[in-house]
DOZAZA-456100 format. One line per field, with one value per residue (C-alpha): residue in one letter; x, z, y. Coordinates in Angstrom, 2 decimals. Each point is the difference from the previous one (the first is absolute). Layout:
N
residu <- c(A | ...)
X <- c(X | ...)
Z <- c(Z | ...)
Y <- c(Y | ...)
This chain:
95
residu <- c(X | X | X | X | X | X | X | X | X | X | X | X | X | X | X | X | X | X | X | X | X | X | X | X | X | X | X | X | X | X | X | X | X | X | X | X | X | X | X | X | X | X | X | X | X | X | X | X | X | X | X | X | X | X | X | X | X | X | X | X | X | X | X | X | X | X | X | X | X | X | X | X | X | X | X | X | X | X | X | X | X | X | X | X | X | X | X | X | X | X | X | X | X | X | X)
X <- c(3.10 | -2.14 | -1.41 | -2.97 | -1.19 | -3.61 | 0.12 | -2.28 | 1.18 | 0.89 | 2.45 | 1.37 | 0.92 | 1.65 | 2.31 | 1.07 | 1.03 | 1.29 | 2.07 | 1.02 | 2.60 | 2.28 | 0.16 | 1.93 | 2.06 | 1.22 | 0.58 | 1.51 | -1.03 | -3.67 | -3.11 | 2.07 | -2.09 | 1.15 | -0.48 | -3.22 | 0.16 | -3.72 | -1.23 | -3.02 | -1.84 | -2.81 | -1.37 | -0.86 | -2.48 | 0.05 | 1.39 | -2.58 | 2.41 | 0.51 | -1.70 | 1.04 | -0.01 | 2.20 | 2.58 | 0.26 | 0.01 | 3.06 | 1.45 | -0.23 | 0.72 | 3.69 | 0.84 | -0.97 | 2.57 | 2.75 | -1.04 | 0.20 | 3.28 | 1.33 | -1.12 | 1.49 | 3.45 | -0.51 | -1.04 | 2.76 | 2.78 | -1.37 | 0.09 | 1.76 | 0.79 | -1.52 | 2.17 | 1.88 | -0.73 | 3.02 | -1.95 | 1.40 | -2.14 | 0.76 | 1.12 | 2.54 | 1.73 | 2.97 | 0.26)
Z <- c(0.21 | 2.93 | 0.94 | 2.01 | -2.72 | -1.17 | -3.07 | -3.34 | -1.71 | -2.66 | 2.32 | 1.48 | -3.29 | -0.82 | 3.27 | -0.44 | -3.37 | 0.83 | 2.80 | -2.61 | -1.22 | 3.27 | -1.31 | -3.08 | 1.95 | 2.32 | -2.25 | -3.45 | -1.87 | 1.38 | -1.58 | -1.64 | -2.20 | 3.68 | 2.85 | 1.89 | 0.48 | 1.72 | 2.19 | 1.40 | 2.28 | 2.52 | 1.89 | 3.97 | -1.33 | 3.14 | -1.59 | -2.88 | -2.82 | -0.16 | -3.16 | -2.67 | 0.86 | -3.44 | 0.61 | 3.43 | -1.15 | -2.33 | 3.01 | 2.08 | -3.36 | -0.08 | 3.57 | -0.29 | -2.91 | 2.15 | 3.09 | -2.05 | -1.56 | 3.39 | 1.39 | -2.84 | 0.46 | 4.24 | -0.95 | -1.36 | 1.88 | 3.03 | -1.37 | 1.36 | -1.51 | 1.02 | 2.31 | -1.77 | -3.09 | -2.50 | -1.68 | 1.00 | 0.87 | -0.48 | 3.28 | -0.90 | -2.86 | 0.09 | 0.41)
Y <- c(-0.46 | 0.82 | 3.53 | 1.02 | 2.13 | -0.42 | -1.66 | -0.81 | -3.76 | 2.02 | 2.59 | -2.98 | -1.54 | 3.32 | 0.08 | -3.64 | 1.13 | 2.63 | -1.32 | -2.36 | 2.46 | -0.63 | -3.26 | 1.46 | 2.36 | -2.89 | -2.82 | -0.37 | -1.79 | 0.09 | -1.61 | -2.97 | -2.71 | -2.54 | 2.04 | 0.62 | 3.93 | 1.49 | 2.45 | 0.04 | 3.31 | -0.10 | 2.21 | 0.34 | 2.43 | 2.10 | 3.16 | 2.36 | 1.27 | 3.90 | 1.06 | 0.03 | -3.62 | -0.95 | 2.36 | -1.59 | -3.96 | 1.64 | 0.96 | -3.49 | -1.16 | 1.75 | -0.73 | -3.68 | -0.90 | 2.33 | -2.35 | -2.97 | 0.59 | 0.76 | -3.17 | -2.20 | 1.89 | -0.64 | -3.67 | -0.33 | 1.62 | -2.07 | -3.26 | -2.83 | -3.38 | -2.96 | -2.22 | -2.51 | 1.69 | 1.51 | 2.73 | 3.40 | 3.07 | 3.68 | 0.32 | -2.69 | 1.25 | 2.17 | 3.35)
């Protein structure tokens, strides 16, 4: 998750967490014992937060997992097979 927000290591590590969440709202089941599920943040660092600046990581953190979820779901409405392969996408199933 990228953002130009200024951020501490420990903000960061909040919004990747945070963002996290879309994960969840996305994909069932999510964080299985076989799958690889991460997010990382960092920062452009070319924007100061508005105080109160914890309020505000809460914030990016909220609209990061929304963004995150959304991508998954657009991910995955837009995929395509690979050629030659017979593994169906969602765009192939029926209606």
């Amino acid at each position: 998750m990228a953002t130009d927000a200024v951020l501490t290591p420990a903000q960061a590590k909040r919004l990747a967490v945070m963002a996290q969440d879309g994960l969840a709202r996305a994909i069932r089941p999510v964080h299985a014992p076989f799958d690889g599920d991460i997010v990382f943040a960092l920062s452009t660092g070319r924007r100061r937060l508005e105080a109160p600046a914890d309020l505000t990581v809460a914030r990016l953190g909220a609209l990061a997992a929304d963004t995150l979820a959304r991508a998954v779901a657009r991910g995955v409405h837009a995929a395509t097979a690979w050629a030659g392969s017979d593994v169906r996408c969602w765009r192939d199933l029926p209606a």
